[in-house]
C-alpha positions, 0 to 999 in steps of 0.5 A: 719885896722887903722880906719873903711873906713867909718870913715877914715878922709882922704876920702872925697867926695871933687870930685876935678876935676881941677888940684890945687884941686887934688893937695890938696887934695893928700897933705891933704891926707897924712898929715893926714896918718902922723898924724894917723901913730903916734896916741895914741902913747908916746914920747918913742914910737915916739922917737924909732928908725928904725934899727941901724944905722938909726936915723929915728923915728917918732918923726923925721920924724915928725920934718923933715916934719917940716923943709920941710913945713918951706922950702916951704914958704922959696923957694915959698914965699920968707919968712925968714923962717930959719931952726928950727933943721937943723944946719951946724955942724947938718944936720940930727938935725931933727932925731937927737934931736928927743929925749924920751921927752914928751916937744919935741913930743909936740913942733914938733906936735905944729911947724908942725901944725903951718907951715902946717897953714902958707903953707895952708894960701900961697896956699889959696892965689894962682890959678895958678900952674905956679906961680913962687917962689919969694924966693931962691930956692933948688929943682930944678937942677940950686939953686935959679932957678926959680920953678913952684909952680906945680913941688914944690907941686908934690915934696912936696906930694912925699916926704909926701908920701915917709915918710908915707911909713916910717912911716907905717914900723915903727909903725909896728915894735913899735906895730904891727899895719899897715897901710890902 
């Protein structure tokens, strides 16, 4: 196991009972199961790719998770939040450039903690769920149509909760270790 259950950081005993809170509290839960999934490990080892031909590592999934908290503040709040690895020539630059180099580990972990901030700053902000985006919106089947803030968290914890699946395969293959 990663951690003893009792010292696990994702265990809380917040006993959420409304819908928003529980919400939270799945998206906290895996924002942490990324950040335990790549501890104590280096920028070669965050840099390591799956399987030929993949592209995906840890590091990219890390920055990829980035680009969806920027997207997030862009559909629900309206906020110019352009892209910080995607490009048009690049629409994979977030695998792409998740290169060995210990300065890009530590600049993706530093824009990934700050865009969880400024997602958490918004939500702290809300109490209805049915509150509608204000920004131009891509999640939905009609681009720029309008989204619940409800949909969007559910998308956002499954997409967590997709890479943590990732994630746990490939710290397995770096080192062994696998995931509670």
């Amino acid at each position: 196991m990663w951690v003893d259950p009792d010292d696990d950081p994702r265990e809380t005993a917040s006993g959420a009972v409304d819908e928003l809170g529980v919400l939270l509290d799945n998206l906290r839960h895996y924002r942490l199961t990324l950040e335990m999934k790549c501890a104590g490990l280096d920028a070669e080892q965050m840099a390591r790719r799956s399987v030929p031909p993949s592209t995906m590592s840890l590091l990219g999934l890390v920055r990829h998770l980035t680009e969806e908290e920027r997207r997030f503040r862009r559909v629900m709040a309206g906020e110019d939040a352009p892209k910080l690895y995607r490009t048009a020539e690049d629409r994979d630059g977030d695998f792409n450039g998740a290169v060995a180099d210990p300065a890009v580990v530590e600049d993706a972990w530093r824009q990934w903690r700050a865009e969880v901030e400024r997602t958490d700053r918004y939500l702290a902000g809300v109490t209805d769920l049915g509150t509608r985006n204000t920004g131009f919106s891509d999640f939905g089947p009609e681009p720029g149509g309008s989204e619940q803030l409800r949909d969007v968290l559910v998308a956002k914890i499954a997409e967590y909760a997709r890479h943590c699946g990732h994630a746990d395969l490939l710290r397995e293959r770096i080192d062994g270790r696998v995931g509670q």
